[in-house]
N, C-alpha and C positions, 0 to 999 in steps of 0.2 A: 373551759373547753373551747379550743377554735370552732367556729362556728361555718359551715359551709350552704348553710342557710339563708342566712340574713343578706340581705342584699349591700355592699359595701356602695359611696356613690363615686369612688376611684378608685382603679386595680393599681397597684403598684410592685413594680421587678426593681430591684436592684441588683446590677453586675458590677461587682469586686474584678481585676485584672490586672497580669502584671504590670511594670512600667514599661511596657514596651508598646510601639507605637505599630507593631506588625500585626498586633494578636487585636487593634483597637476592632479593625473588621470582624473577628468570630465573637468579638464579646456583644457586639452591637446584635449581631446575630443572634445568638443566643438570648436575646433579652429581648428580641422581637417576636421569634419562637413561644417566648413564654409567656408573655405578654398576649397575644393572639391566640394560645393555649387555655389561655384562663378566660378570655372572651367566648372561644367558643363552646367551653363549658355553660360558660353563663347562658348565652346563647340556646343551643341545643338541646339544655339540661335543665337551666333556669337553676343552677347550683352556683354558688359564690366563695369566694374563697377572701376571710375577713380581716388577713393580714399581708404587711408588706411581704414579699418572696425575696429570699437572699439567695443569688448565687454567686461560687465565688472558683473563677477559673483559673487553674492552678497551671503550670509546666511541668510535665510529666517527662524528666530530665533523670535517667539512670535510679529512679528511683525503686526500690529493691522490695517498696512493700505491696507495687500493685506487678502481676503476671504483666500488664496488657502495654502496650504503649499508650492505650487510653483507658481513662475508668470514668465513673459517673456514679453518687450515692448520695442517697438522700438522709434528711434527719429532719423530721415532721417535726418535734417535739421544738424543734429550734426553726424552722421556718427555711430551713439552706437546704442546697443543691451546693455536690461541689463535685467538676464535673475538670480532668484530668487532660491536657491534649498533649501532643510532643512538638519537636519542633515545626518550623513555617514548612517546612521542604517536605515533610512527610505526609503533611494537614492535605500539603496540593496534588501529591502522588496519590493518598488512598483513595482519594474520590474518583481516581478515574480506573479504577477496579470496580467496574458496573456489574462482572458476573459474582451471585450473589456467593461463593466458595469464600472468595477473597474480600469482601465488601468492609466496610464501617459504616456501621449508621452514626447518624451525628444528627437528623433534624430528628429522626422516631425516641433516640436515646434521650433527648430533653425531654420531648413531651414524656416519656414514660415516667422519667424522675418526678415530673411535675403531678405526674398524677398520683405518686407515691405521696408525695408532701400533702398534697389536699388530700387524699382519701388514704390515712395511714388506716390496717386492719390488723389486729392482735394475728389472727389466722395470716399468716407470709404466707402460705402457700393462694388462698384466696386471693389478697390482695395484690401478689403478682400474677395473678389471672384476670383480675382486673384489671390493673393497668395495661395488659396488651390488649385487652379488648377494648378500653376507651383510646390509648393510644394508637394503635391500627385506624383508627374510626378517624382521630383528627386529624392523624397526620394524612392523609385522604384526602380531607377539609383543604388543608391548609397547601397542599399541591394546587388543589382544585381553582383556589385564591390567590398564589403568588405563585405556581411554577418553581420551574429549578433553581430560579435566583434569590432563593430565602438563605441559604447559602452560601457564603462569600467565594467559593469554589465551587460554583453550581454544579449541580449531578439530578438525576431522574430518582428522587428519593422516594417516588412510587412507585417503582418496578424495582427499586433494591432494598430499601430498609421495608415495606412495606410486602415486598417478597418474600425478605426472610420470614416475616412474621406467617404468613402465608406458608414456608416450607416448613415451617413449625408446627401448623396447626394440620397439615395436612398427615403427617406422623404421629401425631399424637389425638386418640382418640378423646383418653379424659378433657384434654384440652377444646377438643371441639364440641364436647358435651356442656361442659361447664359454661363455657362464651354463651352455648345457646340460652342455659338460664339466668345469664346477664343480657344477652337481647328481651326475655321476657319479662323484667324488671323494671328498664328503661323505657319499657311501651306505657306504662303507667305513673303519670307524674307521681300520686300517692305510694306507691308500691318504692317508686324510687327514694323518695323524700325519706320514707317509714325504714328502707335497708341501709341509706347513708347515717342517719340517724342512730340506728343499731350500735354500726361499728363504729361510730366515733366513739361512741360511749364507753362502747368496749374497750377500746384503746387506749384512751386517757382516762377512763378507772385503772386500767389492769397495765398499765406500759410498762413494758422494761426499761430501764433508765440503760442508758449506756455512757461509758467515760465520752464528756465531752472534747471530743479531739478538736474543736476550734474555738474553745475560749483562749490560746493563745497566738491565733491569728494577730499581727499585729496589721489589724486595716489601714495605715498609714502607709503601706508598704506597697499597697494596692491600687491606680487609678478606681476610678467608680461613673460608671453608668447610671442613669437613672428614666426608666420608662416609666409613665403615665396615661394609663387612657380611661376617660370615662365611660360611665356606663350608663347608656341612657335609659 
C-alpha cells in the first residue's frame, strides 16, 4: 500500500510534455504546482506522499473522447496525473475570462488531481469532497506564496478558481456540511492520521482496477521535467 505517512527525505514530480518548446512554460508550471502542493501538505498536515508523482501533459487537439477543450484525471493506483490542455492561443485567451461564468481553472485543477492521487477513497463521492476542501485550502496557500505569476499566463486564481469553489459550496448545502466535518478532522493531528489511514486501506484492499489506458504511452515521445525538493 502507498504510504502517505512515512516521511519520504525527497518529493519528487515528474512532467512528461510534448516536443514542443511552447507548452515547456505550462509543463514547468504544472510541476511547480505540484511540487509545492505536496510540501504544503507536508507542511500543514505533516502527511507525505511516498512515491515519485507522474504527470503527463497531453494536447487536447479535436479529440472526441473528452466534451471539454480541457480535462485532468487521475489514476492513484499508477501514481499519474494526466491533465489535457489545447492549443497556445486559447491557453492565453481563457485566462483573461476573470468573471467566474466563463473561467478555467488551471492552478486549483492540479492541486485537486493531486490530491486525488495521494488521498484515493473507495467512497468517490467522499473523496471528491475532499479534495475541494484540501484543494480550496492550498490553492489559498499557494496565492498567498507566489501570487498570480504561478502561472505562465498569470490571472487572480484566487478570486476565480477559488471563487468558483466558493459558488459551489455556497449552493450546495450537503457540501457545506460535509467540509465542516473535514475541518473537524484536520484540527486533530490523531483523528487525521487515524481517517487517512482508514481509507487508504479501503482503497487498496477493495480497488477497482480499471483498464490501464497509459501502458502504451510511448514516453519517448514526450520531453520530461524533473522537480526535486527536499524535505527538511
Amino acid at each position: 500500500m502507498i504510504s502517505v505517512l512515512i516521511k519520504p527525505s525527497i518529493q519528487t514530480v515528474k512532467v512528461y510534455y510534448p516536443p514542443n518548446n511552447e507548452y515547456e512554460r505550462y509543463a514547468r508550471s504544472i510541476g511547480l504546482i505540484s511540487i509545492y502542493t505536496l510540501m504544503c501538505i507536508s507542511r500543514k498536515y505533516r502527511l507525505y506522499y511516498n512515491r515519485d508523482l507522474n504527470i503527463f501533459v497531453n494536447l487536447k487537439l479535436n479529440d472526441k473522447k473528452y466534451h471539454s477543450d480541457y480535462y485532468a484525471f487521475a489514476l492513484p493506483v499508477l501514481s499519474e496525473i494526466h491533465i489535457g490542455l489545447p492549443e497556445i492561443k486559447k491557453l492565453k485567451e481563457d485566462v483573461k475570462k476573470e468573471n467566474l461564468e466563463n473561467h478555467v481553472s488551471h492552478v486549483y485543477a492540479v492541486v485537486h488531481e493531486i490530491i486525488h492521487v495521494i488521498f484515493p477513497f473507495r467512497d468517490t463521492k467522499k473523496g471528491e469532497v475532499w479534495a475541494i476542501f484540501l484543494g480550496k485550502s492550498i490553492t489559498e496557500i499557494l496565492y498567498s506564496r507566489f501570487g498570480r505569476n504561478l502561472w505562465p499566463d498569470a490571472y487572480d486564481y484566487r478570486s476565480t478558481d477559488v471563487g468558483l469553489v466558493n459558488t459551489l459550496l455556497n449552493n450546495n448545502f450537503e457540501l457545506r456540511s460535509a467540509m465542516r466535518s473535514f475541518e473537524e478532522v484536520t484540527r486533530s493531528r490523531k483523528r487525521l492520521k487515524s481517517f487517512v489511514k482508514k481509507n487508504l486501506e479501503s482503497y487498496y484492499a477493495n480497488r477497482i482496477v480499471f483498464p490501464d489506458e497509459t501502458k502504451f504511452l510511448n514516453k519517448r515521445k514526450y520531453k520530461l521535467i524533473i522537480i526535486r525538493r527536499f524535505l527538511l
